[in-house]
Residue frames as a rotation matrix with the C-alpha (Angstrom) as fourth column:
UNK 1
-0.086 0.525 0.847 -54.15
0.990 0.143 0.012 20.50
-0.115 0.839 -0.532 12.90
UNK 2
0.966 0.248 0.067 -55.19
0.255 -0.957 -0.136 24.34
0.030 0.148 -0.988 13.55
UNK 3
0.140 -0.901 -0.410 -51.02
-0.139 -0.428 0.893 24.65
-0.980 -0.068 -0.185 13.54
UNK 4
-0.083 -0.068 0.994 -50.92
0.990 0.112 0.090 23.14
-0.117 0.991 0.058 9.61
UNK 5
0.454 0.696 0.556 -53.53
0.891 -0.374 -0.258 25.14
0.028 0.613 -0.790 8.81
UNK 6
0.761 -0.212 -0.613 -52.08
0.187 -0.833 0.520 28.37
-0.621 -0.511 -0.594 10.78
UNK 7
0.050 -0.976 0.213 -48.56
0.352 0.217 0.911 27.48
-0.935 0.030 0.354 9.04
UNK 8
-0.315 -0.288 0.904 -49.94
0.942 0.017 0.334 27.48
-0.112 0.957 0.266 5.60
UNK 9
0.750 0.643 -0.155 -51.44
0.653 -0.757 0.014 30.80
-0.108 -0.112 -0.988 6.20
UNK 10
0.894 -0.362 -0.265 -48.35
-0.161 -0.810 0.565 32.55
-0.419 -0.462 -0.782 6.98
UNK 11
-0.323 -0.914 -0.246 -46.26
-0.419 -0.095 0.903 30.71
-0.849 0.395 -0.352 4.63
UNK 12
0.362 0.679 0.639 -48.58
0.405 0.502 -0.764 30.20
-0.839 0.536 -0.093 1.70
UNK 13
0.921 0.200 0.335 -47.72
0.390 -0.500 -0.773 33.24
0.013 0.842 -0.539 -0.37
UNK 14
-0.440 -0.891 -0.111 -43.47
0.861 -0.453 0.231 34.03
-0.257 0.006 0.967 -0.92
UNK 15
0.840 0.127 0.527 -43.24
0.337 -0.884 -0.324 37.69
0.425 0.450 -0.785 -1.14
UNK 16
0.078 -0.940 0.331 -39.88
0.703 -0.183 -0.687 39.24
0.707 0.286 0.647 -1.58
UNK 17
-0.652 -0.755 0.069 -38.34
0.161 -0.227 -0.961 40.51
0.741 -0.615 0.269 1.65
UNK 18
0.282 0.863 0.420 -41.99
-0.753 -0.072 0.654 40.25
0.595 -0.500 0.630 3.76
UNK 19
-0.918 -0.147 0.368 -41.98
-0.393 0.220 -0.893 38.88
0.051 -0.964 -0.260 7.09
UNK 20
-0.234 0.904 -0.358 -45.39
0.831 0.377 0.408 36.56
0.504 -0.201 -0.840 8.36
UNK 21
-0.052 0.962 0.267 -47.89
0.245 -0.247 0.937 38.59
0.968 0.114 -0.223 9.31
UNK 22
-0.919 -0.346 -0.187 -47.68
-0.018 0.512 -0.859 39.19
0.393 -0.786 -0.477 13.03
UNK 23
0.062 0.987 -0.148 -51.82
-0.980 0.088 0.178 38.76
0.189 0.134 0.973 13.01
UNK 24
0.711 0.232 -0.664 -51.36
-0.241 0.967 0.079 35.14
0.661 0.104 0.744 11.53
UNK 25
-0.530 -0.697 -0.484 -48.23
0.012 0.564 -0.825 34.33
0.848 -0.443 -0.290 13.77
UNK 26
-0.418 0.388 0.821 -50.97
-0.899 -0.046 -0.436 35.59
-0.131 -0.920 0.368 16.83
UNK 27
0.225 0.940 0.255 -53.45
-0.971 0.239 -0.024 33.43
-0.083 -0.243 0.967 15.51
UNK 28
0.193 -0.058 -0.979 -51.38
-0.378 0.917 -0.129 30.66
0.906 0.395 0.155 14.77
UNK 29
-0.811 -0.578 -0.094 -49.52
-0.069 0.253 -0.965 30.87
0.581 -0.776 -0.245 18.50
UNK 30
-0.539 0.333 0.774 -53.17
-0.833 -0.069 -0.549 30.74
-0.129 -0.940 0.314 19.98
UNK 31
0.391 0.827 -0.404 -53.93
-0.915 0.397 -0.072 27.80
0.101 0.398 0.912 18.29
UNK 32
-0.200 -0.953 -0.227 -50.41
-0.241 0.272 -0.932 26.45
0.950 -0.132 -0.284 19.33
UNK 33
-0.805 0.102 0.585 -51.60
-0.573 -0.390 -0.721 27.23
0.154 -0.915 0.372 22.81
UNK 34
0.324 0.922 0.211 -55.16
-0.944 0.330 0.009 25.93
-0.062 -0.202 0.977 22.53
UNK 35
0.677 0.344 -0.650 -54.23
-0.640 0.712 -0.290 22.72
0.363 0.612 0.703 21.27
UNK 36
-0.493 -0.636 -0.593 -51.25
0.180 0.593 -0.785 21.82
0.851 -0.494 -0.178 23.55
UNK 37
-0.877 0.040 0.479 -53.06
-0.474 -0.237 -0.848 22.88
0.079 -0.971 0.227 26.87
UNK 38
-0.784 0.575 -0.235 -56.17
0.426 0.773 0.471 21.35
0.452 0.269 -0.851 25.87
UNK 39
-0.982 0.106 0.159 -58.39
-0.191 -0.577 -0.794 23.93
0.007 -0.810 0.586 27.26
UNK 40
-0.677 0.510 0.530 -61.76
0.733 0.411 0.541 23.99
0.058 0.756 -0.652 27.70
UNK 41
0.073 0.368 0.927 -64.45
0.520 -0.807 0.279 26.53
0.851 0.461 -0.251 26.55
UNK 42
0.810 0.459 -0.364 -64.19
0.505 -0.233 0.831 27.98
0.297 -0.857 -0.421 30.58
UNK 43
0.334 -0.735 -0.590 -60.70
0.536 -0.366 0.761 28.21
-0.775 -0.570 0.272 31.13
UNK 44
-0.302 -0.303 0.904 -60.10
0.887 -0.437 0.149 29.42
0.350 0.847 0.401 27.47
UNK 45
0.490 0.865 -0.109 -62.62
0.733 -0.341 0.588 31.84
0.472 -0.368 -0.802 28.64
UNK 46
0.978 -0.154 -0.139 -60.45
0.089 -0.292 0.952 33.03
-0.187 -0.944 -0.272 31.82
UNK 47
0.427 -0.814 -0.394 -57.12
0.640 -0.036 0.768 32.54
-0.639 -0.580 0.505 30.55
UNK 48
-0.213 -0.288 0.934 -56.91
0.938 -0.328 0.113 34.44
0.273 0.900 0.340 27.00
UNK 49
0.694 -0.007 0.720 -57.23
0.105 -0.988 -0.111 37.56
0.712 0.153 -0.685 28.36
UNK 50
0.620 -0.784 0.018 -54.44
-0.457 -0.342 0.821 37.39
-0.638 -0.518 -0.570 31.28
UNK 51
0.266 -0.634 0.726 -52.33
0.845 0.515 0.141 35.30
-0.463 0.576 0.673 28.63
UNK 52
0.468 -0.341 0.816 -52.71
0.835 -0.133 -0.534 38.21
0.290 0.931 0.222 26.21
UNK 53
0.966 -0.113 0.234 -52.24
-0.143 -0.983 0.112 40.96
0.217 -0.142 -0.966 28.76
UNK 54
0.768 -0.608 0.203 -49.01
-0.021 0.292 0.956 39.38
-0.640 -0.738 0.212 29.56
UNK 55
0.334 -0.255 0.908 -47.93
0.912 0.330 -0.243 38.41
-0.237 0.909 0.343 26.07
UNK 56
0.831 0.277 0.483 -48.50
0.316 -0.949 0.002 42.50
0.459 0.151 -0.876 25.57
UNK 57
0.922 -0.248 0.299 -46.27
-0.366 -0.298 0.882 43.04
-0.129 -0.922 -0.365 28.46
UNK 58
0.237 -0.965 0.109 -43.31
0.181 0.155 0.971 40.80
-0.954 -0.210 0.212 27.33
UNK 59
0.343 -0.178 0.922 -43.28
0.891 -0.250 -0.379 42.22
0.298 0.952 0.073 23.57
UNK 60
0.951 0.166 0.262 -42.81
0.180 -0.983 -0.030 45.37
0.253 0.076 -0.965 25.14
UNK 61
0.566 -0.717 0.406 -40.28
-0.228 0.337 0.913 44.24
-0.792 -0.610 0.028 27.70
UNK 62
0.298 -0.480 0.825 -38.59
0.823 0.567 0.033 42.18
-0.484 0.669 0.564 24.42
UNK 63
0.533 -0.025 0.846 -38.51
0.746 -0.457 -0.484 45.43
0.398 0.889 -0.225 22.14
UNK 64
0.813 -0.536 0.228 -37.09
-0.557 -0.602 0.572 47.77
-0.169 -0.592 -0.788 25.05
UNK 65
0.521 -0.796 0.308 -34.45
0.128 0.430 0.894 44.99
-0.844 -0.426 0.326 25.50
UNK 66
0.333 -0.428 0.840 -33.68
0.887 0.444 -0.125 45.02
-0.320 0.787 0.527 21.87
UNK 67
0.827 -0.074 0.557 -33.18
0.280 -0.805 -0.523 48.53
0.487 0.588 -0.646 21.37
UNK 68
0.292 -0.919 0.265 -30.06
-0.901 -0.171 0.399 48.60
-0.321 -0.355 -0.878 24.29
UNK 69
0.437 -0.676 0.594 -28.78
0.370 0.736 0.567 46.29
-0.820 -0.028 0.571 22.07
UNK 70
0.005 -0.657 0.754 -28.01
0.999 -0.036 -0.037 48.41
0.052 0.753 0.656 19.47
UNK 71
-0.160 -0.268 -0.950 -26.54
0.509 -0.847 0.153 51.73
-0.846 -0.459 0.272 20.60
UNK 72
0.868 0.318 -0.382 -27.12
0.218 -0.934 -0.282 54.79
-0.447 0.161 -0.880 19.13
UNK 73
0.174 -0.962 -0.211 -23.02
-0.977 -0.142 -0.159 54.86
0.123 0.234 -0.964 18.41
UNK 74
0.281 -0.779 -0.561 -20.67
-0.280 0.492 -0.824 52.57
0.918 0.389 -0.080 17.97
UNK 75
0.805 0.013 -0.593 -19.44
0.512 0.490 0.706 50.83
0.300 -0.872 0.387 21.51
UNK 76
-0.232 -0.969 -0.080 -15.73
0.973 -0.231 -0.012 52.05
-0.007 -0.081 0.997 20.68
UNK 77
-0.434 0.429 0.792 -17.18
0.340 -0.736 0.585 55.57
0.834 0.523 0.173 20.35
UNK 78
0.511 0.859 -0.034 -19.35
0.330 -0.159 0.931 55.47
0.794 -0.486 -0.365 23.26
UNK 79
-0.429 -0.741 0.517 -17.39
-0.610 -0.185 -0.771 56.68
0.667 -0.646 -0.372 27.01
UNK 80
-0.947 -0.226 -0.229 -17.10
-0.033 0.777 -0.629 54.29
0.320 -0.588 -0.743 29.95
UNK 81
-0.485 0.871 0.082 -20.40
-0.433 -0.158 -0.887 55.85
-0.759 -0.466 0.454 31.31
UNK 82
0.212 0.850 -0.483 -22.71
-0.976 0.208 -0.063 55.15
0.047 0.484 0.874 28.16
UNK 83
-0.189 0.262 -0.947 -21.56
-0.378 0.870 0.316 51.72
0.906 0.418 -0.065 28.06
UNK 84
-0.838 -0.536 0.103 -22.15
-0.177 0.089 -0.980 51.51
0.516 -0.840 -0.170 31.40
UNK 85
-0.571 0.816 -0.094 -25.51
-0.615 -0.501 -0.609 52.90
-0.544 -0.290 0.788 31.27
UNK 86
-0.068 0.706 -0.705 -26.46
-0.917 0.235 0.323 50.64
0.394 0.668 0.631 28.80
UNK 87
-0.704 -0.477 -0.526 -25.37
-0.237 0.857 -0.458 47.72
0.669 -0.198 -0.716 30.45
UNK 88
-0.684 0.726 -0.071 -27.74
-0.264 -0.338 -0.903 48.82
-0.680 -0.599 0.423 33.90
UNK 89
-0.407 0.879 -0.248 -30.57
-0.698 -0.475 -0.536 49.36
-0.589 -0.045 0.807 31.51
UNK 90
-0.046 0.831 -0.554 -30.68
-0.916 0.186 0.356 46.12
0.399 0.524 0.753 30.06
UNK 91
-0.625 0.026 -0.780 -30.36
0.229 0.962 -0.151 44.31
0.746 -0.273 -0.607 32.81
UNK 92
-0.801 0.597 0.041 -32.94
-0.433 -0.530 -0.730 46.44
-0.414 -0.602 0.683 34.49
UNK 93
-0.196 0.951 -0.240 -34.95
-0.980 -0.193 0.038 44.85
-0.010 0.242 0.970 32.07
UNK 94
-0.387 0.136 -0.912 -34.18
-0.182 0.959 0.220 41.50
0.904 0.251 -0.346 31.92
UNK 95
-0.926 0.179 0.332 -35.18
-0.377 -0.428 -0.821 42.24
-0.005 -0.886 0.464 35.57
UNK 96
-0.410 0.828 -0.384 -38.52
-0.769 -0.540 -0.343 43.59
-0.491 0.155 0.857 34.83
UNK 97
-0.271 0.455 -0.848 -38.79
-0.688 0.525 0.501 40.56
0.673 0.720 0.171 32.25
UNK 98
-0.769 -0.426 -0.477 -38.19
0.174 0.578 -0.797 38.20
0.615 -0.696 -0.370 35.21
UNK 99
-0.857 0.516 -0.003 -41.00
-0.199 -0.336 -0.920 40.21
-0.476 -0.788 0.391 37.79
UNK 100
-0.280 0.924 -0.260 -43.44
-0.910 -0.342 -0.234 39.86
-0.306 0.171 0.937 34.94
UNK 101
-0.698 -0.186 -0.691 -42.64
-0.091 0.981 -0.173 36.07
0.710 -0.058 -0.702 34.57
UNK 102
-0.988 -0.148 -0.053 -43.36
0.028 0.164 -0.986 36.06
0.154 -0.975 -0.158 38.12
UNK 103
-0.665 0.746 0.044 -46.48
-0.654 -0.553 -0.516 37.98
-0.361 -0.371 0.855 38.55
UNK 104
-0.074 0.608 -0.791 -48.14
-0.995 0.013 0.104 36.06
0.074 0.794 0.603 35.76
UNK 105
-0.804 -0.097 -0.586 -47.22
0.055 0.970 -0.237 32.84
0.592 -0.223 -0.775 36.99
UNK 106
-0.922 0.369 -0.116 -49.26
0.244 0.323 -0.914 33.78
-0.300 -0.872 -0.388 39.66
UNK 107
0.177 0.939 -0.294 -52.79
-0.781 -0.048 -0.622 35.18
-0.599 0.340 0.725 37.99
UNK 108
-0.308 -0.257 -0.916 -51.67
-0.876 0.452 0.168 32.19
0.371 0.854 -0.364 35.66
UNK 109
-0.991 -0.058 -0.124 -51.79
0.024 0.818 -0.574 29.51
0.135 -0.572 -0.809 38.54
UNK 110
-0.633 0.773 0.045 -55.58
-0.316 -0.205 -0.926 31.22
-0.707 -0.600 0.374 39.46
UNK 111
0.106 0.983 -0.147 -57.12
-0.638 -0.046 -0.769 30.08
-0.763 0.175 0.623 36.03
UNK 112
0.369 0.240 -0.898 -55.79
-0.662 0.746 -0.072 27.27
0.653 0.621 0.435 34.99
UNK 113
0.926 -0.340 0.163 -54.20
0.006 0.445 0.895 23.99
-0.377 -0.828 0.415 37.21
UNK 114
0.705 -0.682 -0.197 -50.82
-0.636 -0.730 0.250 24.18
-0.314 -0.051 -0.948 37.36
UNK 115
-0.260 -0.727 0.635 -49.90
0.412 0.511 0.754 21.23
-0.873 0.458 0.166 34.94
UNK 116
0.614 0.602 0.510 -51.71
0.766 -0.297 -0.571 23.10
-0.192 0.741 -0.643 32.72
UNK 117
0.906 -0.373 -0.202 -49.55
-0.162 -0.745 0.647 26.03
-0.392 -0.553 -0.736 33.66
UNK 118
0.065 -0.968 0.243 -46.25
-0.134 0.233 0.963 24.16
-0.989 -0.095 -0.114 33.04
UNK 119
0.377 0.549 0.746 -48.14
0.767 0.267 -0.584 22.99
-0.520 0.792 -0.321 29.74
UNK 120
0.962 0.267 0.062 -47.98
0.264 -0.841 -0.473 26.52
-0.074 0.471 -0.879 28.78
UNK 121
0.516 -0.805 -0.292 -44.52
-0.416 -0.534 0.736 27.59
-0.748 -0.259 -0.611 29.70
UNK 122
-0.204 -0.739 0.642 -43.78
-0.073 0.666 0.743 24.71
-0.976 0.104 -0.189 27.29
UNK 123
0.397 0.542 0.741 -45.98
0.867 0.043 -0.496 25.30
-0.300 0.840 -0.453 24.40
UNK 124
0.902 -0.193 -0.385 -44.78
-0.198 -0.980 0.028 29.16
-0.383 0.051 -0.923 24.56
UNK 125
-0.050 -0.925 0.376 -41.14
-0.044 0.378 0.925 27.49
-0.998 0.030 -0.060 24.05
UNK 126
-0.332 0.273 0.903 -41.89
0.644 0.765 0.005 24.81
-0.689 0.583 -0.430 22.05
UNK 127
0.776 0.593 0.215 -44.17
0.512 -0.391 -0.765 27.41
-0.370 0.703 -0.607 19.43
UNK 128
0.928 -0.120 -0.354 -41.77
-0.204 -0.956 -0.212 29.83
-0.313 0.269 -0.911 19.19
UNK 129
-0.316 -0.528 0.788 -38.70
-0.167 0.849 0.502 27.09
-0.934 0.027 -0.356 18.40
UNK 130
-0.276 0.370 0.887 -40.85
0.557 0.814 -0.166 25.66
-0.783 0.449 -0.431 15.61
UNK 131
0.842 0.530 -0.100 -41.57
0.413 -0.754 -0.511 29.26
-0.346 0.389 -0.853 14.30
UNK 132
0.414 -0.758 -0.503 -38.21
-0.621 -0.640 0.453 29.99
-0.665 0.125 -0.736 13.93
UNK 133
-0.717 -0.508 0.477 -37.18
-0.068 0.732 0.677 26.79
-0.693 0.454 -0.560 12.11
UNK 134
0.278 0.890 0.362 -40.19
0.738 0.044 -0.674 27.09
-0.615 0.454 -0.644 10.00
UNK 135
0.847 -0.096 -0.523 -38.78
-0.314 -0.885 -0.345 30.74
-0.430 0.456 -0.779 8.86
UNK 136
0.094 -0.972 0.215 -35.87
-0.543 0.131 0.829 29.47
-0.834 -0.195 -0.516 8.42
UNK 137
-0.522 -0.198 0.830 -36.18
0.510 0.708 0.489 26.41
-0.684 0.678 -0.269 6.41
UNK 138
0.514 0.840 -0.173 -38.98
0.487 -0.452 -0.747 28.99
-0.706 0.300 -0.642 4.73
UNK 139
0.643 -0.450 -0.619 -36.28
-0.536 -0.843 0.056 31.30
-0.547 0.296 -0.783 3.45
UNK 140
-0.438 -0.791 0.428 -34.16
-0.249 0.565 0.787 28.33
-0.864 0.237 -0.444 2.26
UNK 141
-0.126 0.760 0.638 -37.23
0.661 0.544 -0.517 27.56
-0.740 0.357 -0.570 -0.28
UNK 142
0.614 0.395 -0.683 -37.28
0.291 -0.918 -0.270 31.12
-0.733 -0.033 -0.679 -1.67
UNK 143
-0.158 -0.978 0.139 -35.09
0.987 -0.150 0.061 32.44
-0.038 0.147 0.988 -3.67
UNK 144
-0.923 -0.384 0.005 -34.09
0.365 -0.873 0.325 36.24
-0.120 0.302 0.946 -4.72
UNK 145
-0.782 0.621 0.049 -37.11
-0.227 -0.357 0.906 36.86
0.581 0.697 0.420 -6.66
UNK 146
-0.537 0.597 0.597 -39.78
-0.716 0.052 -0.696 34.89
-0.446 -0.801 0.400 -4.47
UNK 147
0.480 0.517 -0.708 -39.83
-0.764 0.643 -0.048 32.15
0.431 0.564 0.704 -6.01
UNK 148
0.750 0.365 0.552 -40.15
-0.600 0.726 0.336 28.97
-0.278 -0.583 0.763 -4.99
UNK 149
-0.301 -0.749 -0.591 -36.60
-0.949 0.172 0.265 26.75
-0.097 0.640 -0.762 -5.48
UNK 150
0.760 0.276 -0.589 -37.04
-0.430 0.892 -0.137 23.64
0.487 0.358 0.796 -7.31
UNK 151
0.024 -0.477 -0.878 -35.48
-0.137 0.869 -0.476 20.71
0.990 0.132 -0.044 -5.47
């Protein structure tokens, strides 16, 4: 229900070449979250702040990764070293994405039980799956102008 509701929020109003909100996509993924993990007013309590400091942690991790995907130059352009270097540096991060997986699993395991835990790994999926296919079929609805197509 609080995922409807979230949904129409962030796709209520077409507007011509705008993106959702990433506010309402927070508030919709923590309502995604609440509502598959079933929490309750304690562990909500205990886990929404390591949840978000993590969350924090792989956006960064995600936006580093995304920027040694698009060089500065051309690849053909680039010499053996830079593509070299880039290579290293984003698998240094997928690394890094990987250690902070880790870590969090563990402060993850300390405040909630650990089907709850698995819960999560799957709702995190599962949300972000449903968010894309949501934009998706969103843009198909649209047209040019922002208007709604008819059929």
């Amino acid at each position: 229900m609080a995922t409807l509701l979230a949904t129409s929020l962030v796709f209520g109003q077409p507007q011509k070449g705008k993106k959702p909100n990433k506010e309402k996509i927070k508030a919709m993924k923590v309502g995604y979250i609440t509502e598959k993990l079933n929490l309750t007013t304690e562990e909500a309590q205990q886990f929404w702040p390591v949840y978000n400091e993590f969350d924090a942690k792989m956006d960064d991790i995600h936006k580093s990764i995304r920027k040694t995907r698009k060089p500065d130059k051309p690849l053909d352009e680039m010499t053996d070293d830079e593509v070299e270097k880039m290579i290293n540096e984003h698998d240094e991060l997928r690394q890094k994405e990987l250690d902070t997986h880790k870590e969090y699993h563990l402060k993850f395991k300390t405040v909630l039980p650990i089907k709850k835990v698995a819960k999560l790994y799957k709702a995190d999926q599962d949300f972000k799956r449903d968010l894309l296919k949501k934009i998706k079929n969103h843009r198909r609805e649209v047209d040019k102008e922002g208007n709604f197509k008819k059929g």
